[in-house]
DSSP file (Angstrom, degrees, kcal/mol; ACC not computed):
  #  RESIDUE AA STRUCTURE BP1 BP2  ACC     N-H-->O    O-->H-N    N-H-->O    O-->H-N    TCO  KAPPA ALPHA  PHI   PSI    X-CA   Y-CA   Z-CA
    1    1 A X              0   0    0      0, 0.0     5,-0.0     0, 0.0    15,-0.0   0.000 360.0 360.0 360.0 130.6    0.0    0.0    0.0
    2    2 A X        -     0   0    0      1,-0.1     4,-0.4     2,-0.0     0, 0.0  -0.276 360.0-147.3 -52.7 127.8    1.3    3.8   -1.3
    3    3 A X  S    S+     0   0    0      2,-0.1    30,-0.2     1,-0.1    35,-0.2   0.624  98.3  58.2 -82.3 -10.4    2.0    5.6    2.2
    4    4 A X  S    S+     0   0    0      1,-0.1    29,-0.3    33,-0.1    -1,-0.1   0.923 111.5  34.3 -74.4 -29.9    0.9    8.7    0.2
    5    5 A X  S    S+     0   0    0     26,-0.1    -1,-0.1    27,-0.1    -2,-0.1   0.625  91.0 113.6 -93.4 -16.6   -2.4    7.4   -0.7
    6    6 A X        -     0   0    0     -4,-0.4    26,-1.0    25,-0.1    27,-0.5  -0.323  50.4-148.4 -64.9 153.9   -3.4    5.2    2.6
    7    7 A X  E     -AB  16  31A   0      9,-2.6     9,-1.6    24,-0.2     2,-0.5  -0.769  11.4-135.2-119.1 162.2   -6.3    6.4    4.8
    8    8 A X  E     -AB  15  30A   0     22,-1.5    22,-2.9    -2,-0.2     2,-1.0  -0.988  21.8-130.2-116.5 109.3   -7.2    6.3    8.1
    9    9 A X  E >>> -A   14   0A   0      5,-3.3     4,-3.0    -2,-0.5     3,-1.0  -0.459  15.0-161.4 -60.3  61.0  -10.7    5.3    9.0
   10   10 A X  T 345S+     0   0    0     -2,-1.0    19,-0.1     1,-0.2    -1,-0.1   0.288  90.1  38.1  18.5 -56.5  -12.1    8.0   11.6
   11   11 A X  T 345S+     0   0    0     17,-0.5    -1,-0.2    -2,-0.3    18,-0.0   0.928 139.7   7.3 -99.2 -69.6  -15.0    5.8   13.0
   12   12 A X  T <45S-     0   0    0     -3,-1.0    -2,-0.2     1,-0.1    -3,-0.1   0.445  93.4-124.2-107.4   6.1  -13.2    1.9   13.1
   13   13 A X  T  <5 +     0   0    0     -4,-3.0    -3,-0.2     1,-0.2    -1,-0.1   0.549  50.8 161.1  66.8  -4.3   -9.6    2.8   12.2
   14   14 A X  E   < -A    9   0A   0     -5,-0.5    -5,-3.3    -6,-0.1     2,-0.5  -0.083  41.2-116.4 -44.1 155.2   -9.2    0.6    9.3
   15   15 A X  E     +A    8   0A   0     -7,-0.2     2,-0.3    -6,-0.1    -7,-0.2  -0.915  48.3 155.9-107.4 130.9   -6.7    1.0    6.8
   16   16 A X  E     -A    7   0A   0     -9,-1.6    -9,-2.6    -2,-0.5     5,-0.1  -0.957  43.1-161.4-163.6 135.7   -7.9    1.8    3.6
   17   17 A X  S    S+     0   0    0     -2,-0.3    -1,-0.1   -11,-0.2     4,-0.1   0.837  70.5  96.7 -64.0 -45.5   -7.4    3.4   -0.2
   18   18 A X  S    S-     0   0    0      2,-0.1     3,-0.2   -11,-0.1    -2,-0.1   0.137  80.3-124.8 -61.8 147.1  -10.7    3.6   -1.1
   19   19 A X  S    S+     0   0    0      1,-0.3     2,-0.4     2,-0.0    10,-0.1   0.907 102.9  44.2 -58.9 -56.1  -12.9    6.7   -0.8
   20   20 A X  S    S-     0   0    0      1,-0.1    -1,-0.3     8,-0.0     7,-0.2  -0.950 101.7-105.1-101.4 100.3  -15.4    5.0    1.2
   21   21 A X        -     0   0    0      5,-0.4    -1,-0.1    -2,-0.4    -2,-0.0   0.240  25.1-146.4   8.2 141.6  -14.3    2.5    4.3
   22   22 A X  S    S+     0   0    0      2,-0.1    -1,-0.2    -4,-0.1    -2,-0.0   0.195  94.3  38.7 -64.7 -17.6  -14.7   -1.1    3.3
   23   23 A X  S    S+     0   0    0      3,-0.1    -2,-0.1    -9,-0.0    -3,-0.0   0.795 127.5  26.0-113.5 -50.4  -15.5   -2.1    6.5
   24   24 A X  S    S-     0   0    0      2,-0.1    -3,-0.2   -15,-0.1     3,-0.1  -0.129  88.4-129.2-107.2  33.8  -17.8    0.6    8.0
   25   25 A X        +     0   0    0     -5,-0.1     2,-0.1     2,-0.1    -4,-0.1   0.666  63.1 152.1  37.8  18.4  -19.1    2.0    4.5
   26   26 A X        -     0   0    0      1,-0.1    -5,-0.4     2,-0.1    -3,-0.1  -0.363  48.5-157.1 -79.9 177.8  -17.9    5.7    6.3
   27   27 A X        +     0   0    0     -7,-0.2     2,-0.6    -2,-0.1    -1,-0.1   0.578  65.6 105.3-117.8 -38.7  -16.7    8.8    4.5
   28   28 A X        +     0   0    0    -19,-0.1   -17,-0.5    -8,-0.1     2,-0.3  -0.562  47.8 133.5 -67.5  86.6  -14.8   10.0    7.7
   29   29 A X        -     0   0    0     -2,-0.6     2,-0.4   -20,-0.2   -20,-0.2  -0.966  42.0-142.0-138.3 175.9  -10.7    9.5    7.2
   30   30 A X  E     -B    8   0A   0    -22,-2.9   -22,-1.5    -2,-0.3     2,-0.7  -0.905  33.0-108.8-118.6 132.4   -7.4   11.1    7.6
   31   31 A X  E >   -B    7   0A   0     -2,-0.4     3,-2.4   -24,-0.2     4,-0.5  -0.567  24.0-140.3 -69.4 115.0   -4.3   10.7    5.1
   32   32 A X  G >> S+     0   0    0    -26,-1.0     4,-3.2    -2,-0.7     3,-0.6   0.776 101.2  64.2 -43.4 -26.8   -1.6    8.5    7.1
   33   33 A X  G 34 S+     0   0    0    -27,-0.5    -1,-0.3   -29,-0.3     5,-0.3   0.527  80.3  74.6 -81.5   0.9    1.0   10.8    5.5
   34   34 A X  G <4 S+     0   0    0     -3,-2.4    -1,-0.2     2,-0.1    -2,-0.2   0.500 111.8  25.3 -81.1 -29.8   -0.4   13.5    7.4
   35   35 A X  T <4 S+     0   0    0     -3,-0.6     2,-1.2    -4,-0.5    -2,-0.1   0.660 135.3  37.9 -95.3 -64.6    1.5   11.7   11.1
   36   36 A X  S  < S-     0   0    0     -4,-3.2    -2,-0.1     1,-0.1     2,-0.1  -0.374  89.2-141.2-116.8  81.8    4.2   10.0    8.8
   37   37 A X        -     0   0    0     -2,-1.2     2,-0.1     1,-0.1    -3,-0.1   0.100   1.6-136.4 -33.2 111.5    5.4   11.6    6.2
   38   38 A X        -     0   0    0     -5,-0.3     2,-0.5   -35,-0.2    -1,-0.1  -0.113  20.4-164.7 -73.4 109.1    6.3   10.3    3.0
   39   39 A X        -     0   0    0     -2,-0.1     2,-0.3     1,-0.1    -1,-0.1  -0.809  39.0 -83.3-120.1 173.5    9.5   11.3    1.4
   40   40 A X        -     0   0    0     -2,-0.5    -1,-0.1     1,-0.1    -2,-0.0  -0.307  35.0-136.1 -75.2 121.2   10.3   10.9   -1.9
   41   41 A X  S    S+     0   0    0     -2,-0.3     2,-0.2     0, 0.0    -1,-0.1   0.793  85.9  60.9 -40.4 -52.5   11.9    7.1   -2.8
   42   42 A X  S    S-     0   0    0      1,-0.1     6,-0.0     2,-0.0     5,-0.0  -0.484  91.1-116.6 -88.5 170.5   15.0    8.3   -5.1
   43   43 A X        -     0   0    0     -2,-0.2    -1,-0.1     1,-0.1     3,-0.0   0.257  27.8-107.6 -55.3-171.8   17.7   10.5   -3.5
   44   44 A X  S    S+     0   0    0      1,-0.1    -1,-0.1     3,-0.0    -2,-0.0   0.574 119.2  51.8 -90.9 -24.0   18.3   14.1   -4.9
   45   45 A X  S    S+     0   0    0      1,-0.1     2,-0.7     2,-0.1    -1,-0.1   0.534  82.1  98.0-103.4  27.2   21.3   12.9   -6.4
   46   46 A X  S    S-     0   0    0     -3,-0.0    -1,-0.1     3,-0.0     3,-0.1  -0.803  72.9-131.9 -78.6  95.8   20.1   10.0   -8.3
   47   47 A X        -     0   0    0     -2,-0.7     2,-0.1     1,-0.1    -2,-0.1  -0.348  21.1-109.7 -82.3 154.4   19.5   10.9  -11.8
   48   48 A X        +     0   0    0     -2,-0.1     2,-0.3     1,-0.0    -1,-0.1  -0.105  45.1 177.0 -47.7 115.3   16.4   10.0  -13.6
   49   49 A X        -     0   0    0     -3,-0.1     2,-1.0    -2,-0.1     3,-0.0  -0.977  36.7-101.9-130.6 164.2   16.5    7.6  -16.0
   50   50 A X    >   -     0   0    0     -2,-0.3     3,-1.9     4,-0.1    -2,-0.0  -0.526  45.7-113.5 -75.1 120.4   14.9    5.4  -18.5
   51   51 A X  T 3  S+     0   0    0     -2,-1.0     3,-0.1     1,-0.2    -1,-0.1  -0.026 101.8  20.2 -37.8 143.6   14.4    1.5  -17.4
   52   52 A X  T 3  S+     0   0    0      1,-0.3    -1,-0.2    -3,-0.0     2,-0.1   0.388  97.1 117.4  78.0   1.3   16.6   -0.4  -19.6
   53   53 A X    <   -     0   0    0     -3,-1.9     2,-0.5    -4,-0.0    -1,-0.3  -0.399  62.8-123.4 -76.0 166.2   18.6    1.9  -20.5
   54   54 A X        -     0   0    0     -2,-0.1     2,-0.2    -3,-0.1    -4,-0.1  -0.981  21.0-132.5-115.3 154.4   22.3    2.1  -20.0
   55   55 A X        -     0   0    0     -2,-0.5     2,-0.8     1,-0.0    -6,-0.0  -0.538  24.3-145.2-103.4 141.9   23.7    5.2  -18.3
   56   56 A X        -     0   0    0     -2,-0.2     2,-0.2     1,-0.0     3,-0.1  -0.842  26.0 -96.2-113.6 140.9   26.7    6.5  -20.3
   57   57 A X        -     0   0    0     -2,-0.8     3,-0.1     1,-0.1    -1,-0.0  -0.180  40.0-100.4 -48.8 124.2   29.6    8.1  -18.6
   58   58 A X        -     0   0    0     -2,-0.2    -1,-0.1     1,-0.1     0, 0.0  -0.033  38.6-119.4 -61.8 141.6   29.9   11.7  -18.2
   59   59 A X        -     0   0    0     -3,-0.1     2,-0.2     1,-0.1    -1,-0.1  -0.261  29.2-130.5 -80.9-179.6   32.2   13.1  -20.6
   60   60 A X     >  -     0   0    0      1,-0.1     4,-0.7    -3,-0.1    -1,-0.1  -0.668  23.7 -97.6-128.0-162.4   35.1   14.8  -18.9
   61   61 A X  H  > S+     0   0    0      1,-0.3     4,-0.7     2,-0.2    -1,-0.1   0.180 112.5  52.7-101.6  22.5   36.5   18.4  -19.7
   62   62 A X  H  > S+     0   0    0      2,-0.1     4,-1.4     3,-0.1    -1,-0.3   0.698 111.6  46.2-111.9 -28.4   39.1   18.1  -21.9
   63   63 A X  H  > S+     0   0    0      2,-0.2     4,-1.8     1,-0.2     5,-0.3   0.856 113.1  53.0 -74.6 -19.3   37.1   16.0  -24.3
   64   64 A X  H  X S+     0   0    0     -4,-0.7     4,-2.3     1,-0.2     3,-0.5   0.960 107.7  51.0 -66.4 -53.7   34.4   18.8  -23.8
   65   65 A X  H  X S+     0   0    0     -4,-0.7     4,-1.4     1,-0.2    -1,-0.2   0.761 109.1  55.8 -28.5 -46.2   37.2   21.9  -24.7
   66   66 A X  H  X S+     0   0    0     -4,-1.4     4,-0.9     2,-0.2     3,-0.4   0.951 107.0  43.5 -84.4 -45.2   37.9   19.9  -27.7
   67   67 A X  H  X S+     0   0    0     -4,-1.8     4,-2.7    -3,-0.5     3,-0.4   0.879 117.1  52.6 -57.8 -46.4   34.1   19.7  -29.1
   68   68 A X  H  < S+     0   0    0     -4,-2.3     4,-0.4    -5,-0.3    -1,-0.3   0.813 108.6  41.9 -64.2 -25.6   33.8   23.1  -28.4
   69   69 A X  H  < S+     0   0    0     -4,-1.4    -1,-0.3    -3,-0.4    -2,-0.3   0.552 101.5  67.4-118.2   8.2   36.4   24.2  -29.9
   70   70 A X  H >X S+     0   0    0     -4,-0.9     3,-1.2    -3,-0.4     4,-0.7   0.799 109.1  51.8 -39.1 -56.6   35.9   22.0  -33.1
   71   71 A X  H 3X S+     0   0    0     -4,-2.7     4,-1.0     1,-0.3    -2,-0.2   0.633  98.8  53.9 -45.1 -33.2   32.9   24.3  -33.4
   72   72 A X  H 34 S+     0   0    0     -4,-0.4    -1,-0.3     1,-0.2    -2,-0.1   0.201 106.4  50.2 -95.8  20.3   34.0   27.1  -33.1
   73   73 A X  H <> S+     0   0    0     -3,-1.2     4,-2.1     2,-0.1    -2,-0.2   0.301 108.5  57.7-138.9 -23.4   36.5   26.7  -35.9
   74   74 A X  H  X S+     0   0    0     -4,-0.7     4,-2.1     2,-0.2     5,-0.4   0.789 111.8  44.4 -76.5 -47.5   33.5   25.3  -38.2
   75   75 A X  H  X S+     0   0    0     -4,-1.0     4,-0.9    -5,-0.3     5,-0.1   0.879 110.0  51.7 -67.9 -31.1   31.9   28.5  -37.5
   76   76 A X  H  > S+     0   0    0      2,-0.2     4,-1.0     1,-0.1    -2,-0.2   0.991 114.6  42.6 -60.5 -60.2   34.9   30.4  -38.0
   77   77 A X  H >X S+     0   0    0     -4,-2.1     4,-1.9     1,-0.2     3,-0.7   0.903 117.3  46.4 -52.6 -45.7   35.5   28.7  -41.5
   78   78 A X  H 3X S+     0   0    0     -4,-2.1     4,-1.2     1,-0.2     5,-0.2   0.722 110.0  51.8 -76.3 -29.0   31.8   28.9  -42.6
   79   79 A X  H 3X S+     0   0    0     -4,-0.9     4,-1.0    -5,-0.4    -1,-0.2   0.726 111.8  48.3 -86.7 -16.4   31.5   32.6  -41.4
   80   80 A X  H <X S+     0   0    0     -4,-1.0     4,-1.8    -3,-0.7    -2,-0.2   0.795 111.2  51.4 -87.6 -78.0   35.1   33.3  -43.9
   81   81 A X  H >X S+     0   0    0     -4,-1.9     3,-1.3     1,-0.3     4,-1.1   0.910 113.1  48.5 -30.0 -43.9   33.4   31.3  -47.2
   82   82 A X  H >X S+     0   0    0     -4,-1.2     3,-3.1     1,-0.3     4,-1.8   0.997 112.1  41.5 -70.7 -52.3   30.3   33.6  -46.7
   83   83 A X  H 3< S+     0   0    0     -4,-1.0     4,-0.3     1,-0.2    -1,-0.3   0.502 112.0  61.3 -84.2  17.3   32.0   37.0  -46.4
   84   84 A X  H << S+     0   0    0     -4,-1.8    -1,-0.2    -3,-1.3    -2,-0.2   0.481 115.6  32.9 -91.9  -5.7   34.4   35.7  -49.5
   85   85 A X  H << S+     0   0    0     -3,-3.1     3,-0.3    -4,-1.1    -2,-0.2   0.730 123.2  49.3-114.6 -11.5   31.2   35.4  -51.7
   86   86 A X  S  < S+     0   0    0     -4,-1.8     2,-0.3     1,-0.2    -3,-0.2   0.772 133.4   7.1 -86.4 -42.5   29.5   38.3  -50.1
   87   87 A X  S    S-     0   0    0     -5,-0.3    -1,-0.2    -4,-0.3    -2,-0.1  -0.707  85.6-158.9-144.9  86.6   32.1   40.9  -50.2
   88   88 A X        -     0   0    0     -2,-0.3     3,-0.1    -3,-0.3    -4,-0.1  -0.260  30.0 -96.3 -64.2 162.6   35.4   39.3  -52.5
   89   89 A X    >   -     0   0    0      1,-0.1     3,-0.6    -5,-0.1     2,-0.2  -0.308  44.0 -83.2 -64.6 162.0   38.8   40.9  -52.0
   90   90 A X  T 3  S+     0   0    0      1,-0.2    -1,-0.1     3,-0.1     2,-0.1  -0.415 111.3  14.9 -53.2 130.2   40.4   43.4  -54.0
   91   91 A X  T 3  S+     0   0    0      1,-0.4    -1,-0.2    -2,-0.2    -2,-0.0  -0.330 101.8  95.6 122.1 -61.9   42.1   42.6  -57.0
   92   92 A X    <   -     0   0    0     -3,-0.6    -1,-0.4    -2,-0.1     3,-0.1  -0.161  53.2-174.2-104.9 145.8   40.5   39.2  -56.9
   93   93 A X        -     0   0    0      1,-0.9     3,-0.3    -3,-0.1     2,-0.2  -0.126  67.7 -80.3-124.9  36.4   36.5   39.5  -59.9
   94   94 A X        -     0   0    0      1,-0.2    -1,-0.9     3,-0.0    -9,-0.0  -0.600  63.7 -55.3 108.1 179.3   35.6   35.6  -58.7
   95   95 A X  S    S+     0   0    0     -2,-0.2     2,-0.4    -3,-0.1    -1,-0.2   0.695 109.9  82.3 -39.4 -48.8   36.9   32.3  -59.7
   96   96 A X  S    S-     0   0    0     -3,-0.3     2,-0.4     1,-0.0    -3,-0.0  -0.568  77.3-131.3 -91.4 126.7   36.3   32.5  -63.2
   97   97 A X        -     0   0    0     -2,-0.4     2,-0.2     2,-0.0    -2,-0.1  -0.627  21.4-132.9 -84.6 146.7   39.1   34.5  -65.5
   98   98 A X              0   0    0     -2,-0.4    -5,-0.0     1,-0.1     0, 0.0  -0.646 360.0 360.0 -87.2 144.2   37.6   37.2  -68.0
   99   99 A X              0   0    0     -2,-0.2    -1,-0.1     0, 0.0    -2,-0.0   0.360 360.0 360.0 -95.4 360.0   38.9   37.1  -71.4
């Protein structure tokens, strides 16, 4: 039985889910977690996962630095190609020579 959801039956003291007593058909109860509180099953520092899953190892920082700064060097390049077709150097009329 959920300690959040159990009831106390006011009248005969049964213990009970149900809306109505089972034994003395009453209406009258108290939530059990209301004397003993119910705290929460996992820890704080257990993270949430999905059953059946396998938990993968936290990446560490150097490998993290590396990604990061793979990216930013993708951005770098992509952000040079654009402002060579947007605005070419001097000198330079495109790719193709004029005749």
């Amino acid at each position: 039985m959920d300690l959040r959801t159990a009831r106390v039956c006011l009248d005969c003291e049964h213990l009970h889910e149900d809306q109505i007593c089972p034994v003395c058909a009453s209406e009258a109860f108290v939530f059990v977690s209301r004397f003993m509180p119910a705290t929460e099953r996992r820890g704080p520092n257990r993270p949430a996962r999905r059953p059946g899953t396998v938990a993968e190892a936290p990446a560490s920082k150097t490998k993290t630095w590396i990604n990061r700064g793979l990216k930013g060097m993708a951005v770098l390049a992509i952000g040079r190609l654009l402002l060579e077709v947007i605005l070419p150097a001097p000198g330079r009329r495109g790719t193709r020579e004029s005749s």
